[in-house]
N, C-alpha and C positions, 0 to 999 in steps of 0.2 A: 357708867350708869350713875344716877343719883342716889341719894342717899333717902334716907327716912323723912317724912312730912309733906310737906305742901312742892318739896322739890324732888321726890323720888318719884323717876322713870320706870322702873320695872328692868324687864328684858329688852326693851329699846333705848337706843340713845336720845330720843326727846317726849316729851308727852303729847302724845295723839288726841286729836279734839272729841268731844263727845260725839260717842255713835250716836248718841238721841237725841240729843238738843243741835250739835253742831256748834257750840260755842269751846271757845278754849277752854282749858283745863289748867292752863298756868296758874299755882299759887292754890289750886283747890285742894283742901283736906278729904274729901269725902273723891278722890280718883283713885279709879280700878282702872287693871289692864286685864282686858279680856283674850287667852289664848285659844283659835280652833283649832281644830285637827282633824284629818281626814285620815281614816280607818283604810289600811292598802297603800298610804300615800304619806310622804316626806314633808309633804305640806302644808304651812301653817301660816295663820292669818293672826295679828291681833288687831282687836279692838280696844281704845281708851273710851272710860263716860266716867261722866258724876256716878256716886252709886245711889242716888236718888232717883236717876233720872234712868237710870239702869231697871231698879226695883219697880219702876213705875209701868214698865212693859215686862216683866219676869211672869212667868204663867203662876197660879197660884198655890202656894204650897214652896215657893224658892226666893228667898231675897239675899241680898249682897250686905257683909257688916265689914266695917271697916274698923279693922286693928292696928294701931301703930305696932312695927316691928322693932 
């Protein structure tokens, strides 16, 4: 897994394109990795985006901050 900044993957081995836009995410500061989960089930999905581009379809009341760790 990568490490902190513009190169850290998350819980995957590479950085996944944005779910909203579809562009890469290589080298971007502002990437999240989004995990789902299904309730009764073992299964799990993630999603990578900008978190701009995240915030920009989030219902109102929920937005995405990104912290360096």
């Amino acid at each position: 897994m990568g490490g902190n900044g513009a190169e850290w993957t998350g819980a995957v081995s590479q950085r996944l394109r944005c779910c909203v836009c579809g562009g890469p995410t290589d080298g971007a500061e502002d990437y999240v990795l989004v995990e789902l989960t299904a309730q009764f089930s073992d299964a799990r999905q993630w999603l990578g985006a900008h978190a701009e581009h995240l915030n920009s379809v989030l219902a109102e009341g929920f937005s995405v901050e990104v912290h360096d760790m």
